[in-house]
Backbone as numpy.savetxt, mean C-alpha at the origin, in Angstrom:
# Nx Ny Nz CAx CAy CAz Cx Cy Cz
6.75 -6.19 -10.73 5.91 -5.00 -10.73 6.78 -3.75 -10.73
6.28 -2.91 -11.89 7.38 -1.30 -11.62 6.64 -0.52 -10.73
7.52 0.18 -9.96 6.60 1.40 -8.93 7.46 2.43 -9.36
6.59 3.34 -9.57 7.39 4.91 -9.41 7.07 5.68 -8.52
7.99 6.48 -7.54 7.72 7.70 -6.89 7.68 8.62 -7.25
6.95 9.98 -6.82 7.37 11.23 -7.40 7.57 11.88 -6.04
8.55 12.20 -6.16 9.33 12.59 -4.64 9.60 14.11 -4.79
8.82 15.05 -4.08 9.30 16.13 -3.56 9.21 17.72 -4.37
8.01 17.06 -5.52 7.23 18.64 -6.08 5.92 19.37 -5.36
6.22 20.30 -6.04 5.01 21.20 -5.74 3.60 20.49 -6.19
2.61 21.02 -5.17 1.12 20.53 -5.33 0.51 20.13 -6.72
0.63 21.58 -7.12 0.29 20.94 -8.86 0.49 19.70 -9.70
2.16 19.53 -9.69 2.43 18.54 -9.97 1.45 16.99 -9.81
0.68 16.90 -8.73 0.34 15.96 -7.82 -1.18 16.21 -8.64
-1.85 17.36 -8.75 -2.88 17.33 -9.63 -3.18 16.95 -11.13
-1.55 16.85 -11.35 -1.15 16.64 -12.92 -1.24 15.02 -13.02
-0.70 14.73 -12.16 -0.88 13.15 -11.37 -2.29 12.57 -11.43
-3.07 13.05 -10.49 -4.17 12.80 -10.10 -4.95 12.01 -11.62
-5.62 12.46 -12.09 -6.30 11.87 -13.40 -5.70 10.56 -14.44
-4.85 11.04 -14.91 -4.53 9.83 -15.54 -3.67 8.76 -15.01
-3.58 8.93 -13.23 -2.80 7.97 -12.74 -3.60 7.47 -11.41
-4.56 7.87 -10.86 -5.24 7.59 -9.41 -5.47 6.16 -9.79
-5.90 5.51 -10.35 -5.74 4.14 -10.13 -4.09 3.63 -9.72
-3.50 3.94 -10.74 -2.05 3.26 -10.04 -1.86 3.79 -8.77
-2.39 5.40 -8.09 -1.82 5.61 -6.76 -2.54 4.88 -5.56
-3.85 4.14 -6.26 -4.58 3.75 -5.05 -4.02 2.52 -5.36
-3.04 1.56 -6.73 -2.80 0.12 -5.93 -1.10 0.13 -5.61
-1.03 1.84 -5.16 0.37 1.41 -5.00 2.09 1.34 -5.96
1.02 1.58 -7.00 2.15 1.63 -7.98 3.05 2.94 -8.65
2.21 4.05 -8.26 2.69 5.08 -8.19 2.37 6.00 -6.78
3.37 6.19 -6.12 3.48 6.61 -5.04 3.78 8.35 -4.66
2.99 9.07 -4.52 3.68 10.63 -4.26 4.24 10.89 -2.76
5.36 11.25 -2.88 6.17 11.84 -1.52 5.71 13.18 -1.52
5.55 13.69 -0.67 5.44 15.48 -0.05 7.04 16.44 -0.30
6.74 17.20 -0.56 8.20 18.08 0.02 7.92 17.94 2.09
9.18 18.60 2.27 9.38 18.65 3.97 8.54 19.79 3.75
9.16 21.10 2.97 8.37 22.68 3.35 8.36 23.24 1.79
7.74 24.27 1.61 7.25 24.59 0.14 8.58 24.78 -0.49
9.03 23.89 -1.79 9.82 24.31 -2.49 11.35 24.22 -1.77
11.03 22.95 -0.78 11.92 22.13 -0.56 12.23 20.85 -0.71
13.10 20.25 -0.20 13.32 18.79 -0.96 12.54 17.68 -0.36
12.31 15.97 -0.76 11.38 15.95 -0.50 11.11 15.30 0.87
10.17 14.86 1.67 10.12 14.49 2.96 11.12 13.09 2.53
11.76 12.49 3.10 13.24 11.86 3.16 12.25 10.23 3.64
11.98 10.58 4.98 11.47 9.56 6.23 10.88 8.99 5.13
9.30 10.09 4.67 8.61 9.42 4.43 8.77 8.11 3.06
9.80 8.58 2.14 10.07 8.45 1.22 10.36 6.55 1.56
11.57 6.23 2.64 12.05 5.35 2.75 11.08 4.65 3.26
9.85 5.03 4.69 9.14 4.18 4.75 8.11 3.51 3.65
7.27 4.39 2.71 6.91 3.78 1.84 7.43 3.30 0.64
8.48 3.44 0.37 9.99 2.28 -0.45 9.41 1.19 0.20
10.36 0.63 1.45 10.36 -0.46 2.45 9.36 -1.22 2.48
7.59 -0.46 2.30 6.93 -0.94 2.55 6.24 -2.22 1.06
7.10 -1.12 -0.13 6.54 -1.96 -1.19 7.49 -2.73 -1.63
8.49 -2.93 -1.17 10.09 -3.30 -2.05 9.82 -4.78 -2.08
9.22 -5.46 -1.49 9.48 -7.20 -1.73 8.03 -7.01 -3.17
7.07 -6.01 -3.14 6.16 -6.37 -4.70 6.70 -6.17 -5.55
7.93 -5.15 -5.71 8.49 -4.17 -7.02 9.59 -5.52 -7.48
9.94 -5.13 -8.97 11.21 -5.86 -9.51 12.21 -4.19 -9.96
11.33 -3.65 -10.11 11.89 -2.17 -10.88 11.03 -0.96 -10.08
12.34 -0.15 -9.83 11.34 1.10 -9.20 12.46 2.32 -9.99
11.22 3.44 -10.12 11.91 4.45 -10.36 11.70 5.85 -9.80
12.09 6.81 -9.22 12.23 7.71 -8.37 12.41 9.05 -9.16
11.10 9.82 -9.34 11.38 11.45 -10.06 11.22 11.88 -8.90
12.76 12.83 -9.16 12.66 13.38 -7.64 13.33 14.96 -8.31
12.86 15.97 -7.10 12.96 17.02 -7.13 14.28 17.16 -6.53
15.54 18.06 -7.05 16.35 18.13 -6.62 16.79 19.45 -6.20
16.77 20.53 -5.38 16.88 21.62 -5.06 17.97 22.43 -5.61
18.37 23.26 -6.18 19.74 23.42 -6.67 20.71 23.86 -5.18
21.76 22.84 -5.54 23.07 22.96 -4.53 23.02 21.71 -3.26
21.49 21.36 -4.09 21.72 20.60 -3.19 21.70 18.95 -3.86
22.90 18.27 -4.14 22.89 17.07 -4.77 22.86 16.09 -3.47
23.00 16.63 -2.35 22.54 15.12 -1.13 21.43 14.78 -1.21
20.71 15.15 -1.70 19.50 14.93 -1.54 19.36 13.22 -2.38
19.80 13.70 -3.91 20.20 12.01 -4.65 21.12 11.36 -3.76
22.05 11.59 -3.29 22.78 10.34 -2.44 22.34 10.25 -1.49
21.10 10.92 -0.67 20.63 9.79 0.34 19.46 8.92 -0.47
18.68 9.70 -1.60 17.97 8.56 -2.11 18.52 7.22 -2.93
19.74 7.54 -2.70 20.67 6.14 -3.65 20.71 5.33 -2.29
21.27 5.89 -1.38 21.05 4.62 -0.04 20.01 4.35 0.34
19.09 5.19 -0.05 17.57 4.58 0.62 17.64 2.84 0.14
17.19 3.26 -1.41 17.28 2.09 -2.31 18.53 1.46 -2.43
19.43 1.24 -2.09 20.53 0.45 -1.71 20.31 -0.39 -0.86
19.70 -0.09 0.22 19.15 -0.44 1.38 18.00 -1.76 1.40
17.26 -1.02 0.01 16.14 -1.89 -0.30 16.52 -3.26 -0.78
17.91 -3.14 -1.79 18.46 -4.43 -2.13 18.42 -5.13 -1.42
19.20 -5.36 0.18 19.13 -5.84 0.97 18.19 -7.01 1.35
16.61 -6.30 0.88 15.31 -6.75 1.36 15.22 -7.54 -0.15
15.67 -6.86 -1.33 15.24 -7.82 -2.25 16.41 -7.31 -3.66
16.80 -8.58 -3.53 18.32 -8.97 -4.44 17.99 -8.67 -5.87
17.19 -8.87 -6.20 16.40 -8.81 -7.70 16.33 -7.15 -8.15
16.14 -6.49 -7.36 15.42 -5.26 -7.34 16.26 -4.54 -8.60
15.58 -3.50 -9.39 16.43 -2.65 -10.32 16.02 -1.37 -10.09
16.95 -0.54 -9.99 15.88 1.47 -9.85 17.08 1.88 -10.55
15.86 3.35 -10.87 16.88 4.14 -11.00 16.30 5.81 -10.39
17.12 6.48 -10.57 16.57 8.28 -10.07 16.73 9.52 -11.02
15.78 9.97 -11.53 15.43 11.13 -12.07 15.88 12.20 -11.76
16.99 12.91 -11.26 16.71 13.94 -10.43 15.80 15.61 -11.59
15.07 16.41 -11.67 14.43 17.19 -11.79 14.70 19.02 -10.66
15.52 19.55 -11.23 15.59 20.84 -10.54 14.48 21.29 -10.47
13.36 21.65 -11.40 12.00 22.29 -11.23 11.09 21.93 -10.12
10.66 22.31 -9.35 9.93 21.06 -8.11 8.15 21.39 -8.93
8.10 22.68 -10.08 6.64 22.82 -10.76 6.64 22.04 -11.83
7.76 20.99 -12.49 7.83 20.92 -13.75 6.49 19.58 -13.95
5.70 19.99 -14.41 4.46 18.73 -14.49 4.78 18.42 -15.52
4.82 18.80 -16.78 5.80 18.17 -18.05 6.59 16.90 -17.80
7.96 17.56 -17.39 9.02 16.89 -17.01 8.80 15.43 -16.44
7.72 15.51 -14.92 7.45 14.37 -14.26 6.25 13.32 -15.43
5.48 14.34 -15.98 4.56 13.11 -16.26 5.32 12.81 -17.35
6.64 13.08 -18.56 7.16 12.35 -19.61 8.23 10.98 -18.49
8.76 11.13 -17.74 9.62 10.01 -16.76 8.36 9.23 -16.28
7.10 9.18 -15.95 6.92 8.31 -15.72 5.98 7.86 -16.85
5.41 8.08 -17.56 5.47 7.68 -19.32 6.20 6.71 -19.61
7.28 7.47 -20.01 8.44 6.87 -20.28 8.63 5.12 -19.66
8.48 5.85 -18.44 8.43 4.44 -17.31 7.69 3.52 -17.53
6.73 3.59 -18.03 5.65 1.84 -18.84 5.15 1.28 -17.33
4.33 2.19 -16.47 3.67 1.30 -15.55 2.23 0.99 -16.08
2.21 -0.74 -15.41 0.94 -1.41 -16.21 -0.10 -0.84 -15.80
-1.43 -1.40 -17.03 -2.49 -1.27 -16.77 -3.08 -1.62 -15.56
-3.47 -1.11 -14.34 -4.50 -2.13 -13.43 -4.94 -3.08 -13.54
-4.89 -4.54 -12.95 -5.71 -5.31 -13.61 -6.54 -5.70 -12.57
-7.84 -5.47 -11.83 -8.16 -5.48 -10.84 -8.76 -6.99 -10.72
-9.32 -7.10 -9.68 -9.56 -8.21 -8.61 -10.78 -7.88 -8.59
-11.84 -8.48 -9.65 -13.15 -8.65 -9.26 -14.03 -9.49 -8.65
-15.35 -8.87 -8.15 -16.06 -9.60 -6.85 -16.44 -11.56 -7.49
-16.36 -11.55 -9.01 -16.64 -12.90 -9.44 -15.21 -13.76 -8.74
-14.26 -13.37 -9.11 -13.45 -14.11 -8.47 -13.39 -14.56 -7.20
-13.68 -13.35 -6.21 -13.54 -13.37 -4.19 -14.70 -14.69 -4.31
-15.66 -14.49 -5.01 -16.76 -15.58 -4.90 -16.40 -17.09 -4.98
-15.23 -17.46 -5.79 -15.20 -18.44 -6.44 -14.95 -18.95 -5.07
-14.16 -17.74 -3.96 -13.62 -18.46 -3.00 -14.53 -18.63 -1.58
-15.27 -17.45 -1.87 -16.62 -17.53 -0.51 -17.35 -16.74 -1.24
-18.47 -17.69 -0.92 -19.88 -17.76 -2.70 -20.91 -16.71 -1.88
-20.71 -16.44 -0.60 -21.29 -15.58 -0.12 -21.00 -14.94 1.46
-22.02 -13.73 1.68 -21.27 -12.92 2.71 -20.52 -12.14 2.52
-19.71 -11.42 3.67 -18.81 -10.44 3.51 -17.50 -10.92 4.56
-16.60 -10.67 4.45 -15.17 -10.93 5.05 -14.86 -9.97 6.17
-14.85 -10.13 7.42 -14.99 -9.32 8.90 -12.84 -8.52 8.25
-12.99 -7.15 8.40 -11.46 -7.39 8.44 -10.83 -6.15 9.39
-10.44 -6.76 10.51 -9.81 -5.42 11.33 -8.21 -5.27 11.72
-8.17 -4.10 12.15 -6.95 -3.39 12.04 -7.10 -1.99 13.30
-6.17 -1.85 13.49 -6.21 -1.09 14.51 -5.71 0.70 13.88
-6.88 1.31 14.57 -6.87 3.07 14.42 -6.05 3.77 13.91
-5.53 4.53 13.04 -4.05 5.03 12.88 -3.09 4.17 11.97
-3.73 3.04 11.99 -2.40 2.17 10.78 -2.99 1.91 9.60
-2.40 1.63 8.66 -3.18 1.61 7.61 -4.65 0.82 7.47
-5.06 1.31 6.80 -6.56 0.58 6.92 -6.75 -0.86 6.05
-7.42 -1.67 5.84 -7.64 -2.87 5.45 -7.65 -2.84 4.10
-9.36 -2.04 4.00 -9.79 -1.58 2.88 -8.86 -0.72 2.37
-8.23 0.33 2.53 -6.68 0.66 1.69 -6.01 -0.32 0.85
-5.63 -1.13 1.52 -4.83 -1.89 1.38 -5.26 -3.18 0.23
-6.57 -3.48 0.61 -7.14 -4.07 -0.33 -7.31 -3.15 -1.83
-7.25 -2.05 -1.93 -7.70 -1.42 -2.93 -6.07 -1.19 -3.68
-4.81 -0.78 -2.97 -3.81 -0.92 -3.48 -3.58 -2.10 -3.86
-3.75 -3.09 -3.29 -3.78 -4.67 -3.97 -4.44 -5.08 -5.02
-5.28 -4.31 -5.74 -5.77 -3.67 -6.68 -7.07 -4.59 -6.96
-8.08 -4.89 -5.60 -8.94 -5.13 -5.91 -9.96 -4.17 -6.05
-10.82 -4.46 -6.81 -12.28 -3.33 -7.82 -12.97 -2.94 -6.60
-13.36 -1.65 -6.65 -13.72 -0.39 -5.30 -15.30 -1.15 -4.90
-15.72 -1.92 -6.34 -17.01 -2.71 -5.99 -16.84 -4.31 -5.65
-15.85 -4.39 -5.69 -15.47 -6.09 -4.99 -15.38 -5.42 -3.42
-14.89 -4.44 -3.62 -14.34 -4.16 -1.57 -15.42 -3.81 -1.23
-16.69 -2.98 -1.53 -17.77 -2.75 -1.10 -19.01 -3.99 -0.79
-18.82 -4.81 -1.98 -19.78 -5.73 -1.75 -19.16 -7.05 -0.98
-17.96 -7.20 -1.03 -16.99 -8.30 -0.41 -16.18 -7.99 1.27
-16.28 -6.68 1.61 -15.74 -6.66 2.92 -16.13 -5.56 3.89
-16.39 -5.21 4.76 -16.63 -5.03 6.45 -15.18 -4.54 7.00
-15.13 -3.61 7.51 -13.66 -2.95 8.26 -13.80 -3.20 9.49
-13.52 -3.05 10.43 -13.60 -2.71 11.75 -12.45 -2.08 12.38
-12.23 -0.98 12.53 -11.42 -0.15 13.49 -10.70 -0.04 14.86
-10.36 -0.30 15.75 -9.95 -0.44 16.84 -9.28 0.85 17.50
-9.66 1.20 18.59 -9.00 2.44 19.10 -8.14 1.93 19.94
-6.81 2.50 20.37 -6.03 2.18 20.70 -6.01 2.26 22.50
-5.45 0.93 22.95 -5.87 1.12 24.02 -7.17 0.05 24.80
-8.08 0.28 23.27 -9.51 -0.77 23.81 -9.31 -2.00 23.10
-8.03 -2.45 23.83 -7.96 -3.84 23.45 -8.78 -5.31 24.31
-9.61 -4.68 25.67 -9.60 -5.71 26.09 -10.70 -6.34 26.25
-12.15 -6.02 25.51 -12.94 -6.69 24.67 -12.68 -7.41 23.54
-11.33 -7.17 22.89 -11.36 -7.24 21.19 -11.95 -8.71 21.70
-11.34 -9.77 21.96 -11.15 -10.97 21.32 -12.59 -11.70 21.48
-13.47 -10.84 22.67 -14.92 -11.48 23.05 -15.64 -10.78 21.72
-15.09 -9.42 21.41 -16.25 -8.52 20.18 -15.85 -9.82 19.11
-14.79 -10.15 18.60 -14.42 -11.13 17.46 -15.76 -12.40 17.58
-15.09 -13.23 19.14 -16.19 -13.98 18.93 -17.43 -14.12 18.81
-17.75 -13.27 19.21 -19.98 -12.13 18.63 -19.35 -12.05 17.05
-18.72 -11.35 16.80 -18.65 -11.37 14.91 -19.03 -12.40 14.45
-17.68 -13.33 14.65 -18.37 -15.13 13.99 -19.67 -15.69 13.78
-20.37 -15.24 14.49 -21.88 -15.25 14.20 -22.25 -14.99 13.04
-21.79 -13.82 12.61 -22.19 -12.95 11.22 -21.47 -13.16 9.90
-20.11 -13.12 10.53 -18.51 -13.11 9.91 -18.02 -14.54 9.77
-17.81 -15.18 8.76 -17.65 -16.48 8.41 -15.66 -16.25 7.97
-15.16 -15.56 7.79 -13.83 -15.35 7.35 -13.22 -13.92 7.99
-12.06 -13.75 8.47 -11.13 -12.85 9.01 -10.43 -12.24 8.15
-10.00 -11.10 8.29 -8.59 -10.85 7.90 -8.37 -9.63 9.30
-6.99 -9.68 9.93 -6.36 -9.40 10.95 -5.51 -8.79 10.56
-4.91 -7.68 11.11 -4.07 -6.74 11.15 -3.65 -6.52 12.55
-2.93 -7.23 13.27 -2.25 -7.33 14.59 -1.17 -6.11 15.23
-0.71 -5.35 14.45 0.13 -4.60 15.23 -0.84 -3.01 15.74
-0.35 -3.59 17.41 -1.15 -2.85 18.11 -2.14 -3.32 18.76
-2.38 -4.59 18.64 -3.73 -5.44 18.80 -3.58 -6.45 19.40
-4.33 -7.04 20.06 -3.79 -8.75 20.68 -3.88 -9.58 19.87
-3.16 -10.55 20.05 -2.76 -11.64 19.01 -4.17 -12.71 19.03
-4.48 -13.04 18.34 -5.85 -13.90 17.84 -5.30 -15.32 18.84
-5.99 -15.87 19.49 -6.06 -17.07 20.30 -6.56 -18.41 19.71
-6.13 -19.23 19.63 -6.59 -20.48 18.54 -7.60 -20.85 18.72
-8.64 -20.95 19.89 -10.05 -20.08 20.01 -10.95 -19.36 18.92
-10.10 -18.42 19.14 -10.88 -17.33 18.21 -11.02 -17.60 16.69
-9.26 -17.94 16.75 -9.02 -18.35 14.83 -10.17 -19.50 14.39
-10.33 -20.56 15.43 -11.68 -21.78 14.99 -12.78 -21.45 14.89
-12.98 -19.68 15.48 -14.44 -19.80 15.30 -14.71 -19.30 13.67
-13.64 -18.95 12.94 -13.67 -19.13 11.56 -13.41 -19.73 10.74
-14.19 -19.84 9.34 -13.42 -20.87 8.53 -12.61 -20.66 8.04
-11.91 -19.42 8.06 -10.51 -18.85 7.24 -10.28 -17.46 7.81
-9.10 -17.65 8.99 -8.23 -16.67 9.50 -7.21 -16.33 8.83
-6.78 -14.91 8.20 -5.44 -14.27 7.72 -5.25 -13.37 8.64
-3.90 -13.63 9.44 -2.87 -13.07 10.18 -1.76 -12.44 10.38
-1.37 -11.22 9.95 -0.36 -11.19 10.14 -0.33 -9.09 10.50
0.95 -9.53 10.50 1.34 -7.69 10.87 1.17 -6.48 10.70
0.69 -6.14 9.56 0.38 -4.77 8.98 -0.71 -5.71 7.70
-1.39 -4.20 7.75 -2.15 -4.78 6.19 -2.18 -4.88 5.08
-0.93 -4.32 4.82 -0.27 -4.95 3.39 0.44 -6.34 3.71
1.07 -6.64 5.02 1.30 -8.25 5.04 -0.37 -9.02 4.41
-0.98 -8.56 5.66 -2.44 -9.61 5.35 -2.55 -9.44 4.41
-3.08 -8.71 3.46 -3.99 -8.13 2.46 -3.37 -9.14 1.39
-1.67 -9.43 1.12 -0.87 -10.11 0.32 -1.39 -11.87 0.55
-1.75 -11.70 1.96 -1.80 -13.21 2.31 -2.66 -13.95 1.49
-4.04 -12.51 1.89 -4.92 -12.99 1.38 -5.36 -13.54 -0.20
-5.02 -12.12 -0.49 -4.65 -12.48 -2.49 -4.57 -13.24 -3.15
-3.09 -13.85 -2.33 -2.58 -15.28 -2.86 -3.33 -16.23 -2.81
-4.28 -16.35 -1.82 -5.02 -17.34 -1.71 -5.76 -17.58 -2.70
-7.20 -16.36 -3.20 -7.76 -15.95 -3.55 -7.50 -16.59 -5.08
-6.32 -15.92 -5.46 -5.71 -16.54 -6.66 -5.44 -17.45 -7.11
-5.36 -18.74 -6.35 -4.75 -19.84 -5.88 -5.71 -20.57 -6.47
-5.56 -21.99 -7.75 -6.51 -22.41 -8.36 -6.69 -23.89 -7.28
């Protein structure tokens, strides 16, 4: 999978974005970084956490990035970001754009053009069926972290598979110590899980039986991947 960032222009830019690319930004495949402050370079942190977060889906990533004049550190910390990423995955290929203009909407939308990211190919509700012919899929995650349904939609299932196929549930932080009795009242309703544990108590082998299909794991792009595969799985 190719991902591109656009790291560290002005707003516009991001509106130039918006239309002929919001599908790729909602599955993930094109990613916008913020500047830190107007017509500065771009937020750094954020940049590496959402790298990190996609680097085991990508084979190829590429990085238009705004480069401030005088200031060329800015490319050598984004060369170690992604250096870094190798680490996580040996395969990986990038490269970096740098762009002095932080307005140039031209500039960014011919690099990622250029760049050949695929068509969407989404994940429709005929398929989720093949795997549970009915109902909806209970799926929680805790307050503040990414959301399920996000995550499902960057995974690039259809905005009407997630509507008619899944149920969120939220968790505030802190009110962990109903969760696992509220779960077992779900099962009643909720025939399948998906879990998003960090921050949350860990599902009890209890709980996991009172469904016919628990996905577990750490964040919800772990689950959300778990799930997929399954899904896909002839």
């Amino acid at each position: 999978m190719k991902i591109a960032f656009v790291a560290g222009f002005y707003d516009p830019v991001k509106e130039a974005l918006d239309n002929p690319y919001s599908e790729h930004q909602a599955n993930g495949s094109l990613v916008w970084i913020r500047q830190n402050e107007l017509h500065k370079e771009a937020d750094l942190t954020l940049l590496s956490s959402r790298f990190i977060d996609g680097v085991n889906r990508a084979d190829t990533v590429r990085v238009v990035l705004h480069v401030p004049r005088g200031r060329q550190w800015v490319v050598d910390s984004v060369q170690g970001i992604l250096e870094r990423g190798k680490d996580l995955n040996s395969a990986l290929e990038f490269d970096i754009v740098p762009l002095e203009n932080d307005g140039d909407r031209d500039g960014v939308l011919k690099c990622i053009a250029d760049f050949g990211l695929a068509v969407p190919a989404h994940v429709e509700s005929d398929t989720v069926r093949t795997k549970i012919p009915s109902g909806k899929v209970l799926c929680v995650s805790l307050d503040g972290k990414t959301s399920i349904l996000d995550a499902l939609q960057r995974a690039e299932f259809a905005p009407e598979t997630i509507t008619q196929c899944f149920d969120e549930e939220r968790i505030e932080g802190g009110r962990n110590s109903g969760l696992l009795q509220m779960l077992a009242s779900r099962s009643l309703r909720y025939r399948y899980l998906i879990y998003a544990f960090d921050g949350l108590r860990h599902l009890s082998p209890a709980i996991k039986h009172k469904f016919v299909k628990c996905w577990n794991e750490a964040n919800a792009a772990k689950v959300v991947a778990q799930f997929k595969k399954w899904i896909l799985e002839d």
